[in-house]
VOPAGU-2260 file (C-alpha; in pm, 1 decimal, decimal comma):
REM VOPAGU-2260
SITE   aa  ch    i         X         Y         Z
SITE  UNK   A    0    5100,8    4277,1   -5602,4
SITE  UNK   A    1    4843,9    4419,0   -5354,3
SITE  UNK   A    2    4574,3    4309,6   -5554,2
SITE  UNK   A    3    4667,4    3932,3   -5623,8
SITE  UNK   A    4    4689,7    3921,3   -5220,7
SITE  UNK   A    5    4384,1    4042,6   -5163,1
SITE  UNK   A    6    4227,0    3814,5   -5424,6
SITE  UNK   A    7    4389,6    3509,8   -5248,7
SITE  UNK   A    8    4258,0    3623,2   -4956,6
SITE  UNK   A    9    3911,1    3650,5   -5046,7
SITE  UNK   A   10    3906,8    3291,1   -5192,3
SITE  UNK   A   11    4035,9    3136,2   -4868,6
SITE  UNK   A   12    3772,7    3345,9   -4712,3
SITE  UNK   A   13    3520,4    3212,9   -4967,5
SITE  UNK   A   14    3587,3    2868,3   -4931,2
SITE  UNK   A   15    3632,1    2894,4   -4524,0
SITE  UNK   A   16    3218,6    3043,3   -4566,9
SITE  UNK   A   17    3128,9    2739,6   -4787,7
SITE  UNK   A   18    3283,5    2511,2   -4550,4
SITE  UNK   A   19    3061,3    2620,5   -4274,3
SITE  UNK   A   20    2776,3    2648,1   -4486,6
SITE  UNK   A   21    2864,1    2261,5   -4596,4
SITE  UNK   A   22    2860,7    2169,9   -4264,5
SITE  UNK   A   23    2556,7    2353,1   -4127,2
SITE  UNK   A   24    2367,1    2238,7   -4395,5
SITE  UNK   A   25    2493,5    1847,2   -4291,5
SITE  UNK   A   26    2373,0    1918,1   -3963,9
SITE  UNK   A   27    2033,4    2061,4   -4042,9
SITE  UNK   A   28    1976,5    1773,8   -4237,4
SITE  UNK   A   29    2018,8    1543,0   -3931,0
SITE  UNK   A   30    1812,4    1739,9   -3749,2
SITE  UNK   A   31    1554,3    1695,1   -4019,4
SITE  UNK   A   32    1597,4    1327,2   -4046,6
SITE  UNK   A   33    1521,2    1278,1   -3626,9
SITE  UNK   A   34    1279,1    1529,6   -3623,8
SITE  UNK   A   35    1115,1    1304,4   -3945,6
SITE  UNK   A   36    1198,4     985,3   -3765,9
SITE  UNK   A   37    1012,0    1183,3   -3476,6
SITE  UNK   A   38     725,3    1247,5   -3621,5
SITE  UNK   A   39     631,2     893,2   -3811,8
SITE  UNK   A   40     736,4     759,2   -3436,7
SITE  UNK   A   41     468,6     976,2   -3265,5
SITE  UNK   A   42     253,3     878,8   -3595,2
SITE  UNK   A   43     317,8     499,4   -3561,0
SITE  UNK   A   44     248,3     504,3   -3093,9
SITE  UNK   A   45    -100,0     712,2   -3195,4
SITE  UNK   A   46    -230,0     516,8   -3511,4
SITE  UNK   A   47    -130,0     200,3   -3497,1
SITE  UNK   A   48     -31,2     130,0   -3160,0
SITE  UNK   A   49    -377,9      90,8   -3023,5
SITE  UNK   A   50    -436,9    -126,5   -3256,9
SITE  UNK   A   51    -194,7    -395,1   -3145,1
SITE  UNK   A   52    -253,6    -312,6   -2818,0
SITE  UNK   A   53    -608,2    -421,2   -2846,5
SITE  UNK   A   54    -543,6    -799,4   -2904,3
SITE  UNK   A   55    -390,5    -788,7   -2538,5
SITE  UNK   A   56    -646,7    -888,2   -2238,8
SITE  UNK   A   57    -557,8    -494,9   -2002,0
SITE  UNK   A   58    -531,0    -174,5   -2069,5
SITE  UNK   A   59    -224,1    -139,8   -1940,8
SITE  UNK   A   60     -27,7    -121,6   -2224,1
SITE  UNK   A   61    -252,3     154,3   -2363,9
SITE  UNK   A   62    -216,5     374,2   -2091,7
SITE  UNK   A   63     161,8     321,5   -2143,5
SITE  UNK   A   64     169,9     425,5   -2479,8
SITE  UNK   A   65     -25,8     677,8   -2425,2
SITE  UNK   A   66     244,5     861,4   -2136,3
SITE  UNK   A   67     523,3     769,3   -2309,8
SITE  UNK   A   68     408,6     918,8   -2642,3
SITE  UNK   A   69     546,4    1279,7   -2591,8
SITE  UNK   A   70     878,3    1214,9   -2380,0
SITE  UNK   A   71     954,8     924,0   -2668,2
SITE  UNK   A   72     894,4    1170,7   -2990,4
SITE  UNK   A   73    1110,6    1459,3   -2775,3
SITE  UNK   A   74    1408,4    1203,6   -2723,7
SITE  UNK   A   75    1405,4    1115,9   -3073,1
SITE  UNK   A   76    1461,0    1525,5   -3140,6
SITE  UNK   A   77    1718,3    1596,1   -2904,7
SITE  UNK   A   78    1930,4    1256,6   -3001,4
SITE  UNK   A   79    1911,7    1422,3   -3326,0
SITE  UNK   A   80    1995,7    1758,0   -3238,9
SITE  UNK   A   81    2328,0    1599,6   -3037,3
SITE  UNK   A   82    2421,9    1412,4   -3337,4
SITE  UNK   A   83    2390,4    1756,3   -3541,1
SITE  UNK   A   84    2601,3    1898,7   -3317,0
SITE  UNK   A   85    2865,9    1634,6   -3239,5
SITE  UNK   A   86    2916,7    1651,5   -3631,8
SITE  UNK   A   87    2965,1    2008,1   -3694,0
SITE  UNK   A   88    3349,4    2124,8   -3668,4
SITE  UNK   A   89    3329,1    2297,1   -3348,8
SITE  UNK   A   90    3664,0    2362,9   -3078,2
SITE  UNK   A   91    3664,2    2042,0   -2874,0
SITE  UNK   A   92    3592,5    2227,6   -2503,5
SITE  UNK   A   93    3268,0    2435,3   -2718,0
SITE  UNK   A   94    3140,2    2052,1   -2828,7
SITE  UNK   A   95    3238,8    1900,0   -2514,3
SITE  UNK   A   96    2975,1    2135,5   -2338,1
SITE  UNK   A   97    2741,6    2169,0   -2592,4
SITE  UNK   A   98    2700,5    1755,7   -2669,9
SITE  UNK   A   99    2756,7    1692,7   -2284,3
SITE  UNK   A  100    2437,9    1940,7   -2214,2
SITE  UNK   A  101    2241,5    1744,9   -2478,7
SITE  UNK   A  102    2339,4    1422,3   -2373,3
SITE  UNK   A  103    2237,8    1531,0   -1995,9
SITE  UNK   A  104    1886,3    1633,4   -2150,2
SITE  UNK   A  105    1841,2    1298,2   -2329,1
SITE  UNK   A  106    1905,9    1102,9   -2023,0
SITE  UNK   A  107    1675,9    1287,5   -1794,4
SITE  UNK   A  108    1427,2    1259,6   -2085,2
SITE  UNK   A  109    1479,0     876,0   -2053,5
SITE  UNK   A  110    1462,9     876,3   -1679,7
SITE  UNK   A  111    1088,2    1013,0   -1766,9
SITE  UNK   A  112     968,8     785,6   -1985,4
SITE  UNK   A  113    1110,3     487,3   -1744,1
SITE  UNK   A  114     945,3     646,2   -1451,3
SITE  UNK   A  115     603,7     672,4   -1645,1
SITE  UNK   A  116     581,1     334,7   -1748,6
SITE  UNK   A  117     663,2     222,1   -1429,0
SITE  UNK   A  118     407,2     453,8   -1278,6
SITE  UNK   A  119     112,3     330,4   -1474,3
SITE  UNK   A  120     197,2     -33,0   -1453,4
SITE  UNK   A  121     199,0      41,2   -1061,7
SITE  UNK   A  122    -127,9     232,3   -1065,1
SITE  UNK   A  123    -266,6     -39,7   -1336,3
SITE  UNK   A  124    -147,7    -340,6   -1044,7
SITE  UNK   A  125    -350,8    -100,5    -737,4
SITE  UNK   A  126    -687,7    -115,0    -907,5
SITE  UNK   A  127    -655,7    -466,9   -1028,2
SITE  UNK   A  128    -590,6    -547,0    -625,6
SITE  UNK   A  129    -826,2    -314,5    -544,3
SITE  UNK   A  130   -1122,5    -475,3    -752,2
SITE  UNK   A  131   -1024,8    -768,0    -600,0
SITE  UNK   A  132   -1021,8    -683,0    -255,6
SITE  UNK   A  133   -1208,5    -324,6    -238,3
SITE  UNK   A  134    -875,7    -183,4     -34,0
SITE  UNK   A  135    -718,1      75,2    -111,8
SITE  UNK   A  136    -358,0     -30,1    -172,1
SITE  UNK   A  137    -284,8     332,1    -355,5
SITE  UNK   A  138    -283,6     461,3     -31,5
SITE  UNK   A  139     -55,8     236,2     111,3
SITE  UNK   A  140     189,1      82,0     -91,5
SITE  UNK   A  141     206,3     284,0    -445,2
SITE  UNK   A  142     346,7     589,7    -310,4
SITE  UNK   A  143     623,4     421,1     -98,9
SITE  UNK   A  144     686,2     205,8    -448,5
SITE  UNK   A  145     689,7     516,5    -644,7
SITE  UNK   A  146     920,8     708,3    -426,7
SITE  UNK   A  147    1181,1     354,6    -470,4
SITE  UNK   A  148    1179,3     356,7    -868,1
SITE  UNK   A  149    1243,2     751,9    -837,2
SITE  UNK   A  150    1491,2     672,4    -611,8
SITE  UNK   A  151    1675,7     399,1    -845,5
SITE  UNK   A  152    1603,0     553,8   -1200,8
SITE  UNK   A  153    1768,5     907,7   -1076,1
SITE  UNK   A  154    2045,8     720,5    -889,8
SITE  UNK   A  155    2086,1     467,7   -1252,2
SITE  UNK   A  156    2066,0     872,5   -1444,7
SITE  UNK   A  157    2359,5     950,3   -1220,7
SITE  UNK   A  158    2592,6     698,3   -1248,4
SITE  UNK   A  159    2546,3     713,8   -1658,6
SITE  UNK   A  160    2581,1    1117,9   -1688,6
SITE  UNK   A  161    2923,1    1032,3   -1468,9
SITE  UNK   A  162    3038,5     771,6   -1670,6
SITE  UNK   A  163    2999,0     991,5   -2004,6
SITE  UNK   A  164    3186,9    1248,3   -1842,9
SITE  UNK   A  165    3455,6     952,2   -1722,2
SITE  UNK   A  166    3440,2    1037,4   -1393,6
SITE  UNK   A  167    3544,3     752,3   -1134,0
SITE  UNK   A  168    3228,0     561,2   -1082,7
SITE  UNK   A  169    3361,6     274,3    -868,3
SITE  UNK   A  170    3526,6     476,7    -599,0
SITE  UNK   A  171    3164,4     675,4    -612,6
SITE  UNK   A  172    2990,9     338,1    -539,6
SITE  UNK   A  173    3211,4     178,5    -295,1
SITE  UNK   A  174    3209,2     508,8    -111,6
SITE  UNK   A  175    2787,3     469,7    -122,9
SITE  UNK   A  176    2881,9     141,6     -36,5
SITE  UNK   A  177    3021,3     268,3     306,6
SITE  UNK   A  178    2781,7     456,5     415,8
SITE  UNK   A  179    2481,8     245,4     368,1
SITE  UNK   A  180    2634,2      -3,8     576,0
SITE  UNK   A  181    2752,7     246,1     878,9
SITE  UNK   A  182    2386,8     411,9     822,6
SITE  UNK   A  183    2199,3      78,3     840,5
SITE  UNK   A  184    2409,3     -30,5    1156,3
SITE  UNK   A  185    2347,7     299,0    1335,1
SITE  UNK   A  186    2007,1     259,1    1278,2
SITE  UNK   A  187    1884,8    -120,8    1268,1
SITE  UNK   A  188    1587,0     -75,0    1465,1
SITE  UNK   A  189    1436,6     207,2    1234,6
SITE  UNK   A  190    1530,1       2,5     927,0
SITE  UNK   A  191    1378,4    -273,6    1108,3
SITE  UNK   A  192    1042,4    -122,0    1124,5
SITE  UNK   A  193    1041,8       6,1     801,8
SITE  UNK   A  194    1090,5    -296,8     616,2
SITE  UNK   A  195     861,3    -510,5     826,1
SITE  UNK   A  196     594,2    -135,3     700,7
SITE  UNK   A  197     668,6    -277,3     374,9
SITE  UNK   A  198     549,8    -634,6     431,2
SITE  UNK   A  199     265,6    -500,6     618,9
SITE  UNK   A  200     171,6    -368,5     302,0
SITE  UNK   A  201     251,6    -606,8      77,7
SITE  UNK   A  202     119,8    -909,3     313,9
SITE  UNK   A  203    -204,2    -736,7     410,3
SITE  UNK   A  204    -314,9    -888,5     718,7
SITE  UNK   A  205    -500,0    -581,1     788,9
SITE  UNK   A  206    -611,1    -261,0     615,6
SITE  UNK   A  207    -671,3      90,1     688,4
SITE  UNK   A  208   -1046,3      91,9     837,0
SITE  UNK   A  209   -1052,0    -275,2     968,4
SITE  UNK   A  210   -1107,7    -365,3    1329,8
SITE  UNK   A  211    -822,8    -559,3    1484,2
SITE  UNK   A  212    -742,0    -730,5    1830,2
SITE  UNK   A  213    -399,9    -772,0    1960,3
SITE  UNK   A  214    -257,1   -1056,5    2184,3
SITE  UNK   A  215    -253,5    -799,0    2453,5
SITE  UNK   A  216    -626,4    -721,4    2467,2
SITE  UNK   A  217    -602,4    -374,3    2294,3
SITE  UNK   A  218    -839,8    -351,6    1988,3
SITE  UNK   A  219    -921,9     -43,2    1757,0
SITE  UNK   A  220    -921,2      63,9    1437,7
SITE  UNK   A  221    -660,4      57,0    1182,7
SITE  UNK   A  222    -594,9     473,1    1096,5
SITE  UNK   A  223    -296,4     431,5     924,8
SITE  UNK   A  224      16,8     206,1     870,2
SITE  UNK   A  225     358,0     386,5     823,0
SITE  UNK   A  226     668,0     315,0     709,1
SITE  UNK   A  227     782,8     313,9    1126,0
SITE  UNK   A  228     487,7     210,8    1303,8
SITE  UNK   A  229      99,1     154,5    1266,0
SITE  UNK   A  230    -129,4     348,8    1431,1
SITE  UNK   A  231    -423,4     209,6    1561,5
SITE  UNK   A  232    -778,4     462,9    1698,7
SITE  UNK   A  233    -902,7     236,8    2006,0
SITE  UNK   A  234   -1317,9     257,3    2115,1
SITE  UNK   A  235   -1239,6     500,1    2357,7
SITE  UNK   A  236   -1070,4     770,8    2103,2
SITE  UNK   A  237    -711,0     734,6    2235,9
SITE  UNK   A  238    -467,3     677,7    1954,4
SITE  UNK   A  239    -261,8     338,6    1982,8
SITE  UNK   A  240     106,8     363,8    1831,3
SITE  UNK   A  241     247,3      36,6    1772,9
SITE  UNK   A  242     593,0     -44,7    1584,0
SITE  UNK   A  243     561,4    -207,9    1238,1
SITE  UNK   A  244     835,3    -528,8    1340,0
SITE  UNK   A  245     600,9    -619,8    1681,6
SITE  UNK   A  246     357,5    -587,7    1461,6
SITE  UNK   A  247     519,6    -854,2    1190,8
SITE  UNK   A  248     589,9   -1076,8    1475,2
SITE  UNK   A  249     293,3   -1085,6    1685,8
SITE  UNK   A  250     -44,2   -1258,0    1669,3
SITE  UNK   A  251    -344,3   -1025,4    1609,9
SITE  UNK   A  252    -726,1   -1075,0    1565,5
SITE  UNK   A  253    -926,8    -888,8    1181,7
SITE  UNK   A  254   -1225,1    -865,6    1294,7
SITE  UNK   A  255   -1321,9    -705,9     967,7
SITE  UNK   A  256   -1180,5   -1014,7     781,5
SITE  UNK   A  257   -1280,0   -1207,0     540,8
SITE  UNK   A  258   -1604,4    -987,0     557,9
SITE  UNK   A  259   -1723,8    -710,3     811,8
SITE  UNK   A  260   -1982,2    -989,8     959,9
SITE  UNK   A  261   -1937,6    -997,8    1333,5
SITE  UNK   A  262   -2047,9   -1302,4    1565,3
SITE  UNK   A  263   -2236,5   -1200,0    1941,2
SITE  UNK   A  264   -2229,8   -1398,3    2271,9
SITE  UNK   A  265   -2396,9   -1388,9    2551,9
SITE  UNK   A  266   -2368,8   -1606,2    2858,2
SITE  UNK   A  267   -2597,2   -1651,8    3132,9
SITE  UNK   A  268   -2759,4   -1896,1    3379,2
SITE  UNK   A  269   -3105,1   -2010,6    3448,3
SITE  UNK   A  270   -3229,0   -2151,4    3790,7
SITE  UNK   A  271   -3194,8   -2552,0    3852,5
SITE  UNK   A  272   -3541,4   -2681,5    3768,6
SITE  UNK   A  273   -3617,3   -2420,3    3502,0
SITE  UNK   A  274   -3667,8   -2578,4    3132,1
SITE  UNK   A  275   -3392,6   -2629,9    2971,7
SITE  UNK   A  276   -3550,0   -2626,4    2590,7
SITE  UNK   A  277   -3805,0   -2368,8    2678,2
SITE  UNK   A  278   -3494,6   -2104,5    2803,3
SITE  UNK   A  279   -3334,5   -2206,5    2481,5
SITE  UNK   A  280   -3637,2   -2176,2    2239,8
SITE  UNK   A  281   -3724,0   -1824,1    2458,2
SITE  UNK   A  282   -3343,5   -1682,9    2391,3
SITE  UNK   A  283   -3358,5   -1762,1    2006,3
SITE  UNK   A  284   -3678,2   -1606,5    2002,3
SITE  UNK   A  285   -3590,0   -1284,2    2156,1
SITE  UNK   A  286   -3242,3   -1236,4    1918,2
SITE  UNK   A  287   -3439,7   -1283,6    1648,2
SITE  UNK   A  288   -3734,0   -1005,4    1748,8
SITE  UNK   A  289   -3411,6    -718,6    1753,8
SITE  UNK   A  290   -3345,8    -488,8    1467,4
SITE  UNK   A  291   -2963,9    -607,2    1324,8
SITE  UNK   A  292   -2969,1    -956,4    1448,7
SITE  UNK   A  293   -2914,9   -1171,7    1101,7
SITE  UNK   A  294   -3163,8   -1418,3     986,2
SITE  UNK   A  295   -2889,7   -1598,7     779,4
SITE  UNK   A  296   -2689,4   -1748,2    1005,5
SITE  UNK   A  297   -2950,0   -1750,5    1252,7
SITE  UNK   A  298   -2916,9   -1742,8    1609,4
SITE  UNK   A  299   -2877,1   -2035,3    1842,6
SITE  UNK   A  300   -2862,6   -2073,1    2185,6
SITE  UNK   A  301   -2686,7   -2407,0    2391,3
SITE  UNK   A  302   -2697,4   -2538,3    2712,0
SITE  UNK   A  303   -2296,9   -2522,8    2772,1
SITE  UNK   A  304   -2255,7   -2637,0    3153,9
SITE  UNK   A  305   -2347,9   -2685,2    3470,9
SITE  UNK   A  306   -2254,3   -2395,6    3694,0
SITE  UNK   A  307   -2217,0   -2391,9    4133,4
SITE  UNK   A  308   -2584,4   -2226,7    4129,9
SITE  UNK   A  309   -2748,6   -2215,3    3766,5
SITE  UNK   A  310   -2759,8   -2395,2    3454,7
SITE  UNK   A  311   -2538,2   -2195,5    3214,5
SITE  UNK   A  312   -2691,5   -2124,6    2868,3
SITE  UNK   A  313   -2540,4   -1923,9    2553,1
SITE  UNK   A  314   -2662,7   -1728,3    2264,9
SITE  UNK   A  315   -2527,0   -1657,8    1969,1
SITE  UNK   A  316   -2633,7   -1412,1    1705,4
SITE  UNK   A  317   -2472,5   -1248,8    1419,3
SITE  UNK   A  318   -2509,3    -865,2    1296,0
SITE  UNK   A  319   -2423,2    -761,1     964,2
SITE  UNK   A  320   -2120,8    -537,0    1094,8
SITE  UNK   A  321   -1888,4    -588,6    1359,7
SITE  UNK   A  322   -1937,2    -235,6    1531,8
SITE  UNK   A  323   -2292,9    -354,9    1623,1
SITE  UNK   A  324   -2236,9    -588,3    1864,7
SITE  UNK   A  325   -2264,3    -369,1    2142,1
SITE  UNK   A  326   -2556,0    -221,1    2060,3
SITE  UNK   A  327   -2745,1    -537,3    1951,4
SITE  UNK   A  328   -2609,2    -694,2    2270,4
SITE  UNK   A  329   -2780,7    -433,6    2496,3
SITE  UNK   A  330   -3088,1    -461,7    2334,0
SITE  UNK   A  331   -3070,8    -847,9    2366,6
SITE  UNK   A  332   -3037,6    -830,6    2719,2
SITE  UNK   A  333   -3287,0    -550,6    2834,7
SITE  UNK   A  334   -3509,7    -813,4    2638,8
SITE  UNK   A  335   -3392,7   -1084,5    2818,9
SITE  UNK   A  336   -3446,9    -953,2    3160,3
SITE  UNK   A  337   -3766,3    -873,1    3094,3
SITE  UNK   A  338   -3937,6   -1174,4    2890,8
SITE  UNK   A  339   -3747,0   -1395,6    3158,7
SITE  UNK   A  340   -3941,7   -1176,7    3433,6
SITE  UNK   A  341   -4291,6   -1222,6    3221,6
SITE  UNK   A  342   -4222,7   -1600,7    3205,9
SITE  UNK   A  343   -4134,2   -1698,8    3516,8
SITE  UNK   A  344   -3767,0   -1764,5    3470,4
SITE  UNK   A  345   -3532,1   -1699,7    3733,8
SITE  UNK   A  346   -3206,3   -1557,5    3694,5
SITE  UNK   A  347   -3007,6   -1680,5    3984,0
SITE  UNK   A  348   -2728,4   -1522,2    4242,6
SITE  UNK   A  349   -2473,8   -1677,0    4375,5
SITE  UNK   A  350   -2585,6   -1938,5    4627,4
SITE  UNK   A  351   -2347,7   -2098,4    4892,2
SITE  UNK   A  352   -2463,8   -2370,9    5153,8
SITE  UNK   A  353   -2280,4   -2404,5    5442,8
SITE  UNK   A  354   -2393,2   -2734,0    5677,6
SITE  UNK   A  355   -2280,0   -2724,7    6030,5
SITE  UNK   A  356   -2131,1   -3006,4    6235,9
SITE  UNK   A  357   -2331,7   -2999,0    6623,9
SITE  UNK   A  358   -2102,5   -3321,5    6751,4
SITE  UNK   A  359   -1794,1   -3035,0    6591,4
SITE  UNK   A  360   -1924,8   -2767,0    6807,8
SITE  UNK   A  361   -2000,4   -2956,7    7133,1
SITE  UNK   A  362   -1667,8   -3109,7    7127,2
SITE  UNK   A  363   -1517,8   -2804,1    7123,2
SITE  UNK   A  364   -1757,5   -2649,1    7406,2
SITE  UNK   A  365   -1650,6   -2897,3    7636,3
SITE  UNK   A  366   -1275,1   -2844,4    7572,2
């Protein structure tokens, strides 16, 4: 009687081994079929897909494939490795953790592959803007873009790992929700500032390097424009710090725009009686002896007014970059002084005649 027990036994034990051995062999099979599937992916993105991708005008969706390869042929694994798993017969709290761990991987492996595409089409946009317009808008805009789309994709990762886990998501977002709005009203100004960053950088009036003017007579240098304010190096090395939203809503001067080309003036008068054409023919002369002064445009001089004790004359010259004005100025009028001297040409002061009335005084004598 011992014996037919112990034979029973042994077949239940038998079968209960086959059983697992069924089912481990399903779920290796799976596994084979994704990591297959896998493989003639990877197979299909290298071989053939730059060879659609070259009837397309960019490069931009070569450079995708090419990031996305890996991450793409390593989802395709692990969705197979969860479905392996969520078909073997496991306790439900050992698949629950298992499948829920794998599931967590896929989704962060998908969070990769949507932050590399974006990150390539963003880098592909900044040198298409850049050949354009020879800024650098990498330096400006991409990272603050990058840093949103991590932002987003990890906050879209959360919400779906806490949906497959059924946690509450709408109490989660209303709460969010909240506090965006209590944040943004505690701090309106500083949100203020950086949005109006952002359309600094996506309007461009200026860019890091050019020379602007403001409506308040400061002018400098562009060093760098933040997400709170722009800071600005003026000509005598102090550093300017001016909020982004004045900024936005304020009239400024880019002196460095549409080309660094800068335009010189300079005003002066000539004595009454001195000739008119040979002052102007004398001034367009001398710009055009100095090193930097332009020959296209070339310079010009005008008779603009009359003044109280001169004739007033201008010149105007243009150097091929706006931070030589000064010193093309300075050598303009050292020349000036002294081919006016050679010729003859007087440079008047300021003369004031003042005619006395004798019947005013004697009047005033005899009173």
């Amino acid at each position: 009687m011992d014996s037919i027990i112990y034979f029973f036994r042994l077949e239940e034990g038998d079968n209960s081994v086959l059983f697992w051995m069924k089912e481990i062999l399903v779920a290796l099979l799976i596994l084979a079929l994704f990591w297959g599937a896998a493989r003639f992916l990877r197979y299909l993105l290298v071989t053939w897909g730059p060879r659609f991708t070259s009837f397309t005008a960019t490069d931009l969706d070569d450079r995708i494939i090419r990031r996305i390869t890996p991450p793409a042929s390593l989802l395709v694994i692990c969705a197979g490795l969860y479905y392996a798993v969520d078909s073997l017969p496991l306790p439900d709290k050992v698949k629950l953790v298992v499948s829920g761990a794998i599931f967590v991987v896929n989704v962060a492996i998908l969070t990769n592959i949507a932050y590399r595409m974006a990150d390539e089409t963003l880098n592909w946009y900044a040198s298409r803007v850049a050949e354009r317009t020879g800024a650098g808008l990498n330096r400006q805009l991409i990272p603050l873009a990058e840093k949103l789309v991590s932002i987003f994709l990890v906050g879209t990762a959360l919400i779906i790992i806490l949906k497959h886990f059924n946690y509450d998501i709408l109490s989660l977002v209303t709460a969010l929700g909240i506090g965006s709005l209590a944040i943004g009203m505690a701090a309106k100004d500083t949100l203020a500032n950086m949005i109006s960053g952002f359309t600094l950088m996506i309007d461009r009036p200026f860019r890091i390097g050019d020379r602007i003017q403001l409506t308040g007579g400061q002018w400098g240098d562009v060093q760098d424009i933040g997400l709170r304010s722009t800071r600005i190096k003026t000509v005598d090395n102090t550093l300017l710090i001016i909020p982004n939203s004045e900024l936005c809503n304020t009239i400024l001067l880019n002196l460095a725009f549409p080309d660094v080309r800068a335009k010189g003036r300079i005003n002066l008068g000539v004595a009454y009686g001195s000739d008119v054409d040979q002052v102007k023919g004398l001034l367009v002369a001398i710009a055009g002896e100095v090193a930097g002064v332009l020959g296209d445009p070339p310079p010009e001089a005008f008779f603009v007014s009359f003044g109280d004790s001169a004739l007033n004359m201008s010149l105007f010259f243009w150097v091929e970059d706006y931070t030589r004005v000064f010193p093309v100025t300075d050598l303009i009028n050292s020349r000036i002084i002294k081919r006016f001297r050679e010729e003859g040409i007087e440079i008047p002061y300021p003369i004031r005649t003042v005619k006395l009335d004798k019947q005013f005084f004697q009047d005033n004598e005899s009173t």
